[in-house]
MDTraj code that builds the backbone (N, CA, C; nanometers):
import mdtraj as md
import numpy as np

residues = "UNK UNK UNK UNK UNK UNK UNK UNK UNK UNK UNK UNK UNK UNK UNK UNK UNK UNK UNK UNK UNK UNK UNK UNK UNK UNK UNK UNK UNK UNK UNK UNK UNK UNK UNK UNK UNK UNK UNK UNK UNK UNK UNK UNK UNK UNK UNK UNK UNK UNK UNK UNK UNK UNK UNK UNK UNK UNK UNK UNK UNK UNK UNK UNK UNK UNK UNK UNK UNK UNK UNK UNK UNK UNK UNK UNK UNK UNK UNK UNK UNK UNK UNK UNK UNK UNK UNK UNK UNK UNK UNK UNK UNK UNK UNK UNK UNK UNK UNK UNK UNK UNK UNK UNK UNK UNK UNK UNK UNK UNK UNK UNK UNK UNK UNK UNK UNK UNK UNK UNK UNK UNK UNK UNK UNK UNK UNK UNK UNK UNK UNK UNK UNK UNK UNK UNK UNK UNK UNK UNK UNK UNK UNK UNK UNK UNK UNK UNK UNK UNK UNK UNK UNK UNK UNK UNK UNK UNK UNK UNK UNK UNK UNK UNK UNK UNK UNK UNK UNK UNK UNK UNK UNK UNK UNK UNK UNK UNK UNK UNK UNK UNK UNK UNK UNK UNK UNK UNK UNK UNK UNK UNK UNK UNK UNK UNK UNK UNK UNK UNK UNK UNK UNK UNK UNK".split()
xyz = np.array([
    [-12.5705, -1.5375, 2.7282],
    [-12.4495, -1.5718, 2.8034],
    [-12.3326, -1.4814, 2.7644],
    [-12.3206, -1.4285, 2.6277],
    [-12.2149, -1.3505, 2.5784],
    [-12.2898, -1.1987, 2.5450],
    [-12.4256, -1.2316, 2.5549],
    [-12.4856, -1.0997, 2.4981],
    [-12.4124, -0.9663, 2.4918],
    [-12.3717, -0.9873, 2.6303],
    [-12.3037, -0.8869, 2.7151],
    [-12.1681, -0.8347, 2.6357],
    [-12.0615, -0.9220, 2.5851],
    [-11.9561, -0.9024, 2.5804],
    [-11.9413, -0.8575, 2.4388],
    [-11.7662, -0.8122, 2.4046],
    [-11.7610, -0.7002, 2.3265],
    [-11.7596, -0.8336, 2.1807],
    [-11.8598, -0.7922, 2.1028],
    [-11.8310, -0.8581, 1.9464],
    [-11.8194, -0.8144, 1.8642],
    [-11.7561, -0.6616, 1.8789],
    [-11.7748, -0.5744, 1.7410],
    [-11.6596, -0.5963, 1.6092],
    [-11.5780, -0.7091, 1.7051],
    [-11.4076, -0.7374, 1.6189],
    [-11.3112, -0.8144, 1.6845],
    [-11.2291, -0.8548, 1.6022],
    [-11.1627, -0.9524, 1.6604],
    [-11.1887, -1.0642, 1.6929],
    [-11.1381, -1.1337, 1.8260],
    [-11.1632, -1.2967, 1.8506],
    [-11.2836, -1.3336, 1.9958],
    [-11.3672, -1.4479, 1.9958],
    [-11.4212, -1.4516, 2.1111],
    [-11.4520, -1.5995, 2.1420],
    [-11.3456, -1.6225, 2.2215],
    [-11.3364, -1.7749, 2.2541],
    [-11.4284, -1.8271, 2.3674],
    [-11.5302, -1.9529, 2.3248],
    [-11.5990, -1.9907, 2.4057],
    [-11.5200, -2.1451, 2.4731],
    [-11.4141, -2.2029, 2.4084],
    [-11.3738, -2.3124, 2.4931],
    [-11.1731, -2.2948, 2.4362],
    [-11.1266, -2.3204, 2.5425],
    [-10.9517, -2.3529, 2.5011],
    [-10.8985, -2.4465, 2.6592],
    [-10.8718, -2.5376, 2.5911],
    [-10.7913, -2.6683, 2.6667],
    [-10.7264, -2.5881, 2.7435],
    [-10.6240, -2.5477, 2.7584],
    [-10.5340, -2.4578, 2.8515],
    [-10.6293, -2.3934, 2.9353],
    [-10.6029, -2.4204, 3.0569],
    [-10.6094, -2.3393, 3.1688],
    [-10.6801, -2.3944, 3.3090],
    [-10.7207, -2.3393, 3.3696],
    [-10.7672, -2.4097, 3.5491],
    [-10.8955, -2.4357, 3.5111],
    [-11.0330, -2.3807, 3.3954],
    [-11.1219, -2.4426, 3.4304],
    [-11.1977, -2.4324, 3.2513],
    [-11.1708, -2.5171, 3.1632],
    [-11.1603, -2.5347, 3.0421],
    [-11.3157, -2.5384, 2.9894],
    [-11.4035, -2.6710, 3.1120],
    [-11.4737, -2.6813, 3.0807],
    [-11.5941, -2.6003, 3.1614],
    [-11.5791, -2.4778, 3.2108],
    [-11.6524, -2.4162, 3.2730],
    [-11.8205, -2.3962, 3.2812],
    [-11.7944, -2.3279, 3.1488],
    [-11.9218, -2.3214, 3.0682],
    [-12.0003, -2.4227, 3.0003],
    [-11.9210, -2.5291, 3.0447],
    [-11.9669, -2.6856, 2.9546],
    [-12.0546, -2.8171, 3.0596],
    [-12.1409, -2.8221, 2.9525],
    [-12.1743, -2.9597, 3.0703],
    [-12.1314, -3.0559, 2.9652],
    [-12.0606, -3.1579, 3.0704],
    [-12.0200, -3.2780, 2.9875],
    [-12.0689, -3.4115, 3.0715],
    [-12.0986, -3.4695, 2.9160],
    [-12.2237, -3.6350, 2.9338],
    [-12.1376, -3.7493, 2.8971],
    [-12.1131, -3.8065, 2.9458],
    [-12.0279, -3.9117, 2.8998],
    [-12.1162, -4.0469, 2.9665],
    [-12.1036, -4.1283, 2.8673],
    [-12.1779, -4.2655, 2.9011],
    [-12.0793, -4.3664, 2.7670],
    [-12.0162, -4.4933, 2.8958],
    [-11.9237, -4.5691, 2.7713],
    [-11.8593, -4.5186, 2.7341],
    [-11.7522, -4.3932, 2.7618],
    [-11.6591, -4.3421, 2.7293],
    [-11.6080, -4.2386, 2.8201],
    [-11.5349, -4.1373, 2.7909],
    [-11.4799, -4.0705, 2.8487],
    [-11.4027, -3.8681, 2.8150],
    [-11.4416, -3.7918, 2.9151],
    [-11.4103, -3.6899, 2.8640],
    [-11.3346, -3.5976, 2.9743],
    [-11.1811, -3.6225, 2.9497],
    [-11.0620, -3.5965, 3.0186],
    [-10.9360, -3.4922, 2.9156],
    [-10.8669, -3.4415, 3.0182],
    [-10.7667, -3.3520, 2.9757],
    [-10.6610, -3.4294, 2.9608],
    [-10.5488, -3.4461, 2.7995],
    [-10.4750, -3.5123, 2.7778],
    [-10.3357, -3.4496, 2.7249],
    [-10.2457, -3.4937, 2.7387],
    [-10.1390, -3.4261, 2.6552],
    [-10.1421, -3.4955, 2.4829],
    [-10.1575, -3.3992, 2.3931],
    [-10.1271, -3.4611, 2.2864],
    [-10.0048, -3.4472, 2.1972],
    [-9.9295, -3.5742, 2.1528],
    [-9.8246, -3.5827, 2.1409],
    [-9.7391, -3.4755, 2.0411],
    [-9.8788, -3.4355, 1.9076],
    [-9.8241, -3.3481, 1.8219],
    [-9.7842, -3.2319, 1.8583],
    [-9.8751, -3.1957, 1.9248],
    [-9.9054, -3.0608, 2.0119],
    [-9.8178, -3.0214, 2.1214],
    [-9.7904, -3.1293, 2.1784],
    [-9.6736, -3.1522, 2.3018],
    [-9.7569, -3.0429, 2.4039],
    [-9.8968, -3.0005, 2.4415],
    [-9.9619, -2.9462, 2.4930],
    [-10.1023, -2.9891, 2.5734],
    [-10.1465, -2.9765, 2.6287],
    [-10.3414, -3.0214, 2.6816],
    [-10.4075, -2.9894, 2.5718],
    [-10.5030, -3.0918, 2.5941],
    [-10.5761, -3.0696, 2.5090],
    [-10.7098, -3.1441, 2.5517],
    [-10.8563, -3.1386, 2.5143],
    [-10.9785, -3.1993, 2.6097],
    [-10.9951, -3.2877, 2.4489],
    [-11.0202, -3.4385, 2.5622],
    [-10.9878, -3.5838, 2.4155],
    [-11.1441, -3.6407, 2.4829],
    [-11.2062, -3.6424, 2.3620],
    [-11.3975, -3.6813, 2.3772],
    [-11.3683, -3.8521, 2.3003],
    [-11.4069, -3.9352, 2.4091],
    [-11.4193, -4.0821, 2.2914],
    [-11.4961, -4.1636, 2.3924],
    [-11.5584, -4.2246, 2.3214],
    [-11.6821, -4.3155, 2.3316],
    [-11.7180, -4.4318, 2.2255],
    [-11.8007, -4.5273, 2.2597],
    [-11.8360, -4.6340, 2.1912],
    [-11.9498, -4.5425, 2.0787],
    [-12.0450, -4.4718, 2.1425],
    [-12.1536, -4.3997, 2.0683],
    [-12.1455, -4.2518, 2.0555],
    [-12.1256, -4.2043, 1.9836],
    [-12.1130, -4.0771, 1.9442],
    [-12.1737, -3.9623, 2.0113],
    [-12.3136, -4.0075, 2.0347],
    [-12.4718, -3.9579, 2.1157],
    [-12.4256, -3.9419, 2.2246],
    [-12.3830, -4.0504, 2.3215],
    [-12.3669, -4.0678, 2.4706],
    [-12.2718, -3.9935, 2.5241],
    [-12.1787, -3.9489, 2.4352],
    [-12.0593, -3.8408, 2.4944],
    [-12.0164, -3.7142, 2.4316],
    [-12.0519, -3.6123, 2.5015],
    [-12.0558, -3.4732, 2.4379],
    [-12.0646, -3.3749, 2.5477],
    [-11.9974, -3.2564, 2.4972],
    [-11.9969, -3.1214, 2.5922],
    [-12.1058, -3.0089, 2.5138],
    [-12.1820, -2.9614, 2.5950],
    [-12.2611, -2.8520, 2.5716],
    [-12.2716, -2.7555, 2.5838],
    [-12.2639, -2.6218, 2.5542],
    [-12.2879, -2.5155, 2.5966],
    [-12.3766, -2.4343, 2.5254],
    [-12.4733, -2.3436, 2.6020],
    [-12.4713, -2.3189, 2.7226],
    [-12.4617, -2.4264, 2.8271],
    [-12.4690, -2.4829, 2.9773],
    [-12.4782, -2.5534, 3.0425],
    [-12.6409, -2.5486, 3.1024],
    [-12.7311, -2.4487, 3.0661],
    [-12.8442, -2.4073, 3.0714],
    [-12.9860, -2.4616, 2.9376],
    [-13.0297, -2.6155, 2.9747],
    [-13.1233, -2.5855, 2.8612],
    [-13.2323, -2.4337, 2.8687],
    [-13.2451, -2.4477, 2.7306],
    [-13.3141, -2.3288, 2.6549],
    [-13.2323, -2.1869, 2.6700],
    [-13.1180, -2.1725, 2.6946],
    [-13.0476, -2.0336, 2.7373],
    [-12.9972, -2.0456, 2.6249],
    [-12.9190, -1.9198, 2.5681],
    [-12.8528, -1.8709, 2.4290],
    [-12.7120, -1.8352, 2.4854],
    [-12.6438, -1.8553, 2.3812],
    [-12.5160, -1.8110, 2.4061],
    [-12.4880, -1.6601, 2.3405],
    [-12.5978, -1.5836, 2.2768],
    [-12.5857, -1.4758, 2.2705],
    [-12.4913, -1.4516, 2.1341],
    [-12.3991, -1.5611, 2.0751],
    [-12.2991, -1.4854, 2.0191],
    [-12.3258, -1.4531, 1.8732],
    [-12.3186, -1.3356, 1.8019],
    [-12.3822, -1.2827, 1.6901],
    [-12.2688, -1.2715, 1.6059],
    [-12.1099, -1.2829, 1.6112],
    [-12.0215, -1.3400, 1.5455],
    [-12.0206, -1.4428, 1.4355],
    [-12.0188, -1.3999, 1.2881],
    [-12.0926, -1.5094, 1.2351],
    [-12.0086, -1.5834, 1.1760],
    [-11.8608, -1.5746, 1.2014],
    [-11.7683, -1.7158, 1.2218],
    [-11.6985, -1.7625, 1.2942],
    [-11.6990, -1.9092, 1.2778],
    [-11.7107, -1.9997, 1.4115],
    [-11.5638, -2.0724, 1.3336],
    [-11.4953, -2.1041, 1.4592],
    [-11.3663, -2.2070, 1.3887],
    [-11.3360, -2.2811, 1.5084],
    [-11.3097, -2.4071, 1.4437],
    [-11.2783, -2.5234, 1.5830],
    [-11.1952, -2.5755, 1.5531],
    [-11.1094, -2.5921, 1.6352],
    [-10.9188, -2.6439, 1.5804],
    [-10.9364, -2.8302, 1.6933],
    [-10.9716, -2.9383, 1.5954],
    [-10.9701, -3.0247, 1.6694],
    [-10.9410, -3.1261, 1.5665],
    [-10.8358, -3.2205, 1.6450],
    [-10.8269, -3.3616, 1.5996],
    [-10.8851, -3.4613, 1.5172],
    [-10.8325, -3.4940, 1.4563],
    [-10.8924, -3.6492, 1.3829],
    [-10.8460, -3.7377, 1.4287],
    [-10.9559, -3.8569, 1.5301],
    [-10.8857, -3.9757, 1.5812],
    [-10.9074, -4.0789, 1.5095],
    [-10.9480, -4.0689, 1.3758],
    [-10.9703, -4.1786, 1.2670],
    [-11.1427, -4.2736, 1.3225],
    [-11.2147, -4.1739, 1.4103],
    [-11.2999, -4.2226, 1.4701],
    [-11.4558, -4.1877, 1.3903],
    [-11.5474, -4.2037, 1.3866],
    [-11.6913, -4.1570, 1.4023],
    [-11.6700, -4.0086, 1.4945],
    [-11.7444, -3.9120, 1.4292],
    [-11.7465, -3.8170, 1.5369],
    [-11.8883, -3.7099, 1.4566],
    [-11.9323, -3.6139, 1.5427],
    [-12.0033, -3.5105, 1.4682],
    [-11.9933, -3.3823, 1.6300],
    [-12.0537, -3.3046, 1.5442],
    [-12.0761, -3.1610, 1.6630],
    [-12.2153, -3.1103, 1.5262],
    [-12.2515, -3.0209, 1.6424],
    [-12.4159, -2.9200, 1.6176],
    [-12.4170, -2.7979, 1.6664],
    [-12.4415, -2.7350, 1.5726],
    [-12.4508, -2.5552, 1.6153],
    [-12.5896, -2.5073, 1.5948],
    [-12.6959, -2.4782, 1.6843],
    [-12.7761, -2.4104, 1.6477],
    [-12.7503, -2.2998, 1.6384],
    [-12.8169, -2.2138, 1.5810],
    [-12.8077, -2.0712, 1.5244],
    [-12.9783, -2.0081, 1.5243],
    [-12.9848, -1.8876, 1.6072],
    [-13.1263, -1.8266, 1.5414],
    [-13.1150, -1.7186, 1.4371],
    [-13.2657, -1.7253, 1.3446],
    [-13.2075, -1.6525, 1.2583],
    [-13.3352, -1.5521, 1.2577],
    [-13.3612, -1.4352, 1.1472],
    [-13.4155, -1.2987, 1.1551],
    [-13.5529, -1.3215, 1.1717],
    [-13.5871, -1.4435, 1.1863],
    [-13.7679, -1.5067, 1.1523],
    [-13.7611, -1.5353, 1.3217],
    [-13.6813, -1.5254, 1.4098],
    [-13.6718, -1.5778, 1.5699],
    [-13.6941, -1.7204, 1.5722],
    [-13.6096, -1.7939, 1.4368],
    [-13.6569, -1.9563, 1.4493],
    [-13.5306, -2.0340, 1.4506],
    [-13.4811, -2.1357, 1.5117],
    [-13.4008, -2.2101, 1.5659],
    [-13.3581, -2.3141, 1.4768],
    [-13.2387, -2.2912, 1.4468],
    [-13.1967, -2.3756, 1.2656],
    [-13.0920, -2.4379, 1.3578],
    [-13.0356, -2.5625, 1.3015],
    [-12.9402, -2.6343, 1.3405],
    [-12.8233, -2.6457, 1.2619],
    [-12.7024, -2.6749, 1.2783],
    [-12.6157, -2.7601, 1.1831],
    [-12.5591, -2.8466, 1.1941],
    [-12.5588, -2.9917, 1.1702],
    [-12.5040, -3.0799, 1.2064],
    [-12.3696, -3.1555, 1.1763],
    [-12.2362, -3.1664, 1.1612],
    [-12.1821, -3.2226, 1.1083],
    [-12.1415, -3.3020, 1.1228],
    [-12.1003, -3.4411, 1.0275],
    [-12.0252, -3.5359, 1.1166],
    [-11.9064, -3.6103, 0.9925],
    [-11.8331, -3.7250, 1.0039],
    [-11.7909, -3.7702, 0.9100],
    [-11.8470, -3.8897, 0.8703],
    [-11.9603, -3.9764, 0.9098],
    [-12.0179, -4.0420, 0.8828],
    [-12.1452, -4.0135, 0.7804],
    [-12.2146, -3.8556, 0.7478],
    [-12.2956, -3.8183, 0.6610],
    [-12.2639, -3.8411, 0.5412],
    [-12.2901, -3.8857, 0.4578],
    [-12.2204, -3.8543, 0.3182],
    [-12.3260, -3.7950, 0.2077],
    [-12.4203, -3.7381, 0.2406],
    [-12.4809, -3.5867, 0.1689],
    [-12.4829, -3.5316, 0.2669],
    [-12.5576, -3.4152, 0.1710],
    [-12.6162, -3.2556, 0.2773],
    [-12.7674, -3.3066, 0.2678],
    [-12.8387, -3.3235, 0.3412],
    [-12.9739, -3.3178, 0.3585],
    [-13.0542, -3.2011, 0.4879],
    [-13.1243, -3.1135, 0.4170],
    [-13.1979, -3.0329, 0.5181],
    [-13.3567, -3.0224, 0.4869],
    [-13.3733, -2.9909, 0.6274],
    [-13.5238, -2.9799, 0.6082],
    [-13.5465, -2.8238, 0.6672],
    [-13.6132, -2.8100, 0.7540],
    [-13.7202, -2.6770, 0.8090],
    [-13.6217, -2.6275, 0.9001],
    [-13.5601, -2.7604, 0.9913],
    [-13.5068, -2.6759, 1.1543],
    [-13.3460, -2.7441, 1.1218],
    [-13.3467, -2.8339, 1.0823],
    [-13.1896, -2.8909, 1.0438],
    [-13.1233, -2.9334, 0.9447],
    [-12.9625, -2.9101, 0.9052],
    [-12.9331, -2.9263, 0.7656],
    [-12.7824, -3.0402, 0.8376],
    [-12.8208, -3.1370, 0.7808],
    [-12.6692, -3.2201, 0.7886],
    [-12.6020, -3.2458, 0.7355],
    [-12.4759, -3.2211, 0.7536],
    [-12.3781, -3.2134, 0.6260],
    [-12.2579, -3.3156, 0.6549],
    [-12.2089, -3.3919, 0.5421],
    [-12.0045, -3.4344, 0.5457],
    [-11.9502, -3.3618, 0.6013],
    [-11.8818, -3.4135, 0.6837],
    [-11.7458, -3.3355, 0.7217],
    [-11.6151, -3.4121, 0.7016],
    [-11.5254, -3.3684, 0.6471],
    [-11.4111, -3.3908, 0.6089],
    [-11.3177, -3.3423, 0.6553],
    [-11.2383, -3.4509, 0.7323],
    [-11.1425, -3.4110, 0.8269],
    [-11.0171, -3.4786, 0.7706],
    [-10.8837, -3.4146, 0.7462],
    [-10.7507, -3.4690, 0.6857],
    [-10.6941, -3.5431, 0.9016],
    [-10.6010, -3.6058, 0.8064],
    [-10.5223, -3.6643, 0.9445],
    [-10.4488, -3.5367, 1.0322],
    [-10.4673, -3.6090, 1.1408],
    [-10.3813, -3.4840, 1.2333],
    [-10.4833, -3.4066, 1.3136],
    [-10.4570, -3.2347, 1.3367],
    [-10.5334, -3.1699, 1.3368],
    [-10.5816, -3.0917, 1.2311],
    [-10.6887, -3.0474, 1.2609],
    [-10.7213, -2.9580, 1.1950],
    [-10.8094, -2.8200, 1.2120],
    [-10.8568, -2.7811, 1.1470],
    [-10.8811, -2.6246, 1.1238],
    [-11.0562, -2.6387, 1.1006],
    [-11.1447, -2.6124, 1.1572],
    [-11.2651, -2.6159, 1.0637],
    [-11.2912, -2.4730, 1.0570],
    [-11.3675, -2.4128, 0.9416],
    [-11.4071, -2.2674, 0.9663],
    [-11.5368, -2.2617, 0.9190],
    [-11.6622, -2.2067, 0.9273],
    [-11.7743, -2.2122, 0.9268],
    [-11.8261, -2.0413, 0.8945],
    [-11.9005, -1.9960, 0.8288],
    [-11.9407, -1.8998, 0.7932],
    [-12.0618, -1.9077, 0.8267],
    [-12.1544, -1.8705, 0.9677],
    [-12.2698, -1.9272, 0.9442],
    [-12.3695, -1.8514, 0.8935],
    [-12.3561, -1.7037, 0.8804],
    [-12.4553, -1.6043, 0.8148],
    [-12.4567, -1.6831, 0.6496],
    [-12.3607, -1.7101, 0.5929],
    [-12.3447, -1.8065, 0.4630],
    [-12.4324, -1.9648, 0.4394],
    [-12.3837, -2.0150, 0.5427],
    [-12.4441, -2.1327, 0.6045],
    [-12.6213, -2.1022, 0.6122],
    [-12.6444, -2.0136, 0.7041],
    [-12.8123, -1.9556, 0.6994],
    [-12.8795, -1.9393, 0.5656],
    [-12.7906, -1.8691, 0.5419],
    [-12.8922, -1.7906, 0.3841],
    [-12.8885, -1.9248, 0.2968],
    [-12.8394, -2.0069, 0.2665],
    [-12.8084, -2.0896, 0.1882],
    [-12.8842, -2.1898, 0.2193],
    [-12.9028, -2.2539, 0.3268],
    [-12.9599, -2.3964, 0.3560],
    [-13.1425, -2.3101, 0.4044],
    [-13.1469, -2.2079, 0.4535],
    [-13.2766, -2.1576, 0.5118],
    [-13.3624, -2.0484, 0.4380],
    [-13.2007, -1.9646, 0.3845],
    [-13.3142, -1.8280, 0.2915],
    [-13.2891, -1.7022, 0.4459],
    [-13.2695, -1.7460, 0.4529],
    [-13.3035, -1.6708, 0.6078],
    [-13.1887, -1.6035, 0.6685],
    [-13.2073, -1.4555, 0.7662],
    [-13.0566, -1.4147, 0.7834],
    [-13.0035, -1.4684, 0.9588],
    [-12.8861, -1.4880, 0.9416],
    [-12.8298, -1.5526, 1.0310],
    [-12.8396, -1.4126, 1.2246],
    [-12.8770, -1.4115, 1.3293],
    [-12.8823, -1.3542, 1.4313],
    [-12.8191, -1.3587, 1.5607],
    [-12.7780, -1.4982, 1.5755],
    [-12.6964, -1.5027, 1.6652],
    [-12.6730, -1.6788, 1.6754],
    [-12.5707, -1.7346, 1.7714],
    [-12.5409, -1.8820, 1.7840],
    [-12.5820, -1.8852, 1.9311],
    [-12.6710, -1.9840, 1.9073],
    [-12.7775, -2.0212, 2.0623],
    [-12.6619, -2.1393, 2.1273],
    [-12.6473, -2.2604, 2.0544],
    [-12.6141, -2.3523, 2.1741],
    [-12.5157, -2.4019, 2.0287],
    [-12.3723, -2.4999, 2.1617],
    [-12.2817, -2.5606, 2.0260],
    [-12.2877, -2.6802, 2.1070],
    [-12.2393, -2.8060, 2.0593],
    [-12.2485, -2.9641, 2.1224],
    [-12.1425, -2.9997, 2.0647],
    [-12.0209, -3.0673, 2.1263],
    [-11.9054, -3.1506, 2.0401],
    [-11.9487, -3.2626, 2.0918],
    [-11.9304, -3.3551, 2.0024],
    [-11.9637, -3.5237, 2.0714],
    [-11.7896, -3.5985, 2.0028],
    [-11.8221, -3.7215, 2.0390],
    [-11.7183, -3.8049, 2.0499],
    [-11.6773, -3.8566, 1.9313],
    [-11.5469, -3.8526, 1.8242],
    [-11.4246, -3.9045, 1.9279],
    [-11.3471, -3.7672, 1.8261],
    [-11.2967, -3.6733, 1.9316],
    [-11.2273, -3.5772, 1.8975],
    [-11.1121, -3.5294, 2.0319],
    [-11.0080, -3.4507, 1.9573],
    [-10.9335, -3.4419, 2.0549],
    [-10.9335, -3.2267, 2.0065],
    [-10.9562, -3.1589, 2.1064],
    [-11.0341, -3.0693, 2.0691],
    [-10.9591, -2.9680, 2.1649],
    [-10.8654, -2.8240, 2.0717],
    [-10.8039, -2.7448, 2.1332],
    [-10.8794, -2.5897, 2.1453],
    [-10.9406, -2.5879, 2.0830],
    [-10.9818, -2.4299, 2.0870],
    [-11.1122, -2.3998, 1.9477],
    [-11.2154, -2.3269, 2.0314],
    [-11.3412, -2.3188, 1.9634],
    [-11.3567, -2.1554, 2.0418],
    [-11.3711, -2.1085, 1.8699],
    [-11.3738, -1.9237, 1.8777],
    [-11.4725, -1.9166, 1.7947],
    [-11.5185, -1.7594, 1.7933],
    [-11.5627, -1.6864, 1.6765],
    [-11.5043, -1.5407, 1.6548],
    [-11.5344, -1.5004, 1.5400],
    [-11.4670, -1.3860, 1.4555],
    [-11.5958, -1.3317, 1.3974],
    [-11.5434, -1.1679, 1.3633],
    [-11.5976, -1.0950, 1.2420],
    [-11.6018, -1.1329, 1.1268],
    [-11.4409, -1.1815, 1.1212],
    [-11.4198, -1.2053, 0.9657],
    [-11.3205, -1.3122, 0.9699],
    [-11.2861, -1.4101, 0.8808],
    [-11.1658, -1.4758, 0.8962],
    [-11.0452, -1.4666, 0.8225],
    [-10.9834, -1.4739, 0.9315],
    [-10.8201, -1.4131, 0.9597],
    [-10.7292, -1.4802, 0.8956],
    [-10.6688, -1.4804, 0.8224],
    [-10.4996, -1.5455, 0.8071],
    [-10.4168, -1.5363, 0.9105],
    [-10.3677, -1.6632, 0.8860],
    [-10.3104, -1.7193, 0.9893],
    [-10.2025, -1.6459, 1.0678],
    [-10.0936, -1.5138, 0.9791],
    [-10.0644, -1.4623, 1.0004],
    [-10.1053, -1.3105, 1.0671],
    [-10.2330, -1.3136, 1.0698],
    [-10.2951, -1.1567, 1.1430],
    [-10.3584, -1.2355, 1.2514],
    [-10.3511, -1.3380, 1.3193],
    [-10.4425, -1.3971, 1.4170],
    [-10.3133, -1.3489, 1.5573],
    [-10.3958, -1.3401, 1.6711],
    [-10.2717, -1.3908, 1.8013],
    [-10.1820, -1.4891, 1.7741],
    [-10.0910, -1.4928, 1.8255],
    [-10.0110, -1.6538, 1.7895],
    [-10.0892, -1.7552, 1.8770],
    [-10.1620, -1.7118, 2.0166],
    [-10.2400, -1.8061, 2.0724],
    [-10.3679, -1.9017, 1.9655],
    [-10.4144, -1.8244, 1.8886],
    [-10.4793, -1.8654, 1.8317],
    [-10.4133, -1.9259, 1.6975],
    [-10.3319, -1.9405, 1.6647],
    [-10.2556, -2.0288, 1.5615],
    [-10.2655, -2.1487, 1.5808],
    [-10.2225, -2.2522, 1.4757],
    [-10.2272, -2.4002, 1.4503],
    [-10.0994, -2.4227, 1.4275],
    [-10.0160, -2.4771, 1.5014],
    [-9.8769, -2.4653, 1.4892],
    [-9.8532, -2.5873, 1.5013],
    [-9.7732, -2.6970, 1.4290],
    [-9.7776, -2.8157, 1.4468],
    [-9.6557, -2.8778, 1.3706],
    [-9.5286, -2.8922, 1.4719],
    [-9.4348, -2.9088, 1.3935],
    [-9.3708, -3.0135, 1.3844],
    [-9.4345, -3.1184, 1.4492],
    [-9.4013, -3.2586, 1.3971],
    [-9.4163, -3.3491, 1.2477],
    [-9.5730, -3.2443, 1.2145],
    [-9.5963, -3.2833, 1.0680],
    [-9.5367, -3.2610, 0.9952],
    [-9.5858, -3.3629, 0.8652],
    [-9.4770, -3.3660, 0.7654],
    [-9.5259, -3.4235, 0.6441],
    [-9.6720, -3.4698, 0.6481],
    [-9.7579, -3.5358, 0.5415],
    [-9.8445, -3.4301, 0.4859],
    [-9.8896, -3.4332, 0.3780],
    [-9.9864, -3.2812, 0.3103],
    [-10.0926, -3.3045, 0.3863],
    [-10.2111, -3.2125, 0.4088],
    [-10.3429, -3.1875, 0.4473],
    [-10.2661, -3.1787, 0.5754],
    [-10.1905, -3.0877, 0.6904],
    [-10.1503, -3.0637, 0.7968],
    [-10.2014, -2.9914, 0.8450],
    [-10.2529, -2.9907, 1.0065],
    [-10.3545, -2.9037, 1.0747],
    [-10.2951, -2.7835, 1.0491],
    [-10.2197, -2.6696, 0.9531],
    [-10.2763, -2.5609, 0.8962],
    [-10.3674, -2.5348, 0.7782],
    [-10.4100, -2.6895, 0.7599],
    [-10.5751, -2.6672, 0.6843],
    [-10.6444, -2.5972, 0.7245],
    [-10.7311, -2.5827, 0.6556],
    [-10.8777, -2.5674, 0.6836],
    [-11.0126, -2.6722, 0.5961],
    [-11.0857, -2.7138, 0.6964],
    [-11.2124, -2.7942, 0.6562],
    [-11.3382, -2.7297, 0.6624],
    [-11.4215, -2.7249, 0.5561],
    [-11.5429, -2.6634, 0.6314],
    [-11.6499, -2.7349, 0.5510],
    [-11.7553, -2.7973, 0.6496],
    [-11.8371, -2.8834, 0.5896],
    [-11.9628, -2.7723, 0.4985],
    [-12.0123, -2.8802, 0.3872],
    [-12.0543, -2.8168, 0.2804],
    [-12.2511, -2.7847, 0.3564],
    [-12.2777, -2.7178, 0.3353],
    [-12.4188, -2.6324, 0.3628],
    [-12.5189, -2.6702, 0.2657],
    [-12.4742, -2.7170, 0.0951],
    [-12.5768, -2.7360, 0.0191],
    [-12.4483, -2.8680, -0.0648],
    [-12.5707, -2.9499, -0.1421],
    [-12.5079, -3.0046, -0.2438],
    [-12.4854, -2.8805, -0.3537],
])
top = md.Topology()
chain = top.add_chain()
for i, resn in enumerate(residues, 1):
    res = top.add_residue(resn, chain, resSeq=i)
    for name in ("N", "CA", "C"):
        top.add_atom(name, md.element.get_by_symbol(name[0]), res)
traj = md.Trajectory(xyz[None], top)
């Protein structure tokens, strides 16, 4: 799906709330809940708000194509999304140099890392507000698999997140060398752990 496009540097955004068609590339499942464009108050901006009774039943996917790849060989991933004090997780598969299909799961309901052959699930730890996640997954690969990381096949956000922008990078940026589009700017806060965190769930005990 991205095969095509330029990844040699810089930024390559596969989802951002702003604009005429957000969820383009996304198929979204909602059952018992709901997945709509909202203004959020911190943000004073749109933003796409995922919530549901079951975590499972409501989620956006991409590709929108089972078995298609998203091509992207960028091997960090960062997702700037909300904490609604809810249950939530997202999944990144990744293929790696063996042509075999590894997963990552995170959620805040895990409380180890447990992996096996095709999937590793990990804590995720999210401060109030927004936040920052950043993911290294060539790091992530070698660590939970042995194995070298090749490209990111398919990503899944499920419910209950309020969710502004999901990129990847070469390398990761300070906050100050990024676009300002891509910044976490949030100036209502005022409590420590403020969405210019960063979270990144753990790969191994």
């Amino acid at each position: 799906m991205y095969r095509n496009a330029y990844q040699k540097g810089g930024f390559l955004t596969v989802f951002y709330s702003i604009g005429r068609s957000p969820l383009k590339f996304w198929k979204c499942q909602t059952r018992e809940g709901h997945c709509k464009r909202v203004i959020d108050e911190d943000l004073n901006s749109t933003v796409l708000e995922l919530s549901g009774t079951n975590v499972s039943t409501c989620k956006i996917t991409t590709p929108i194509e089972p078995y298609k790849s998203l091509g992207i060989k960028l091997p960090f991933l960062t997702i700037i999304v909300k904490n609604m004090q809810k249950y939530c997780t997202f999944e990144i598969e990744v293929r790696d140099h063996e042509n075999q299909l590894r997963r990552f799961q995170a959620s805040n309901f895990q409380p180890h890392t447990r992996t096996n052959m095709f999937i590793t699930q990990m804590p995720l730890r999210l401060d109030p507000g927004w936040n920052k996640i950043e993911i290294n997954l060539a790091d992530f690969t070698h660590r939970a698999y042995g194995t070298r990381y090749v490209e990111t096949v398919c990503i899944r956000m499920n419910a209950n997140i309020r969710l502004r922008r999901i990129y990847f990078s070469d390398q990761l940026y300070a906050e100050e060398e990024k676009p300002s589009e891509y910044r976490l700017f949030v100036p209502n806060y005022s409590h420590s752990g403020s969405g210019s965190d960063s979270n990144t769930p753990n790969a191994s005990d």
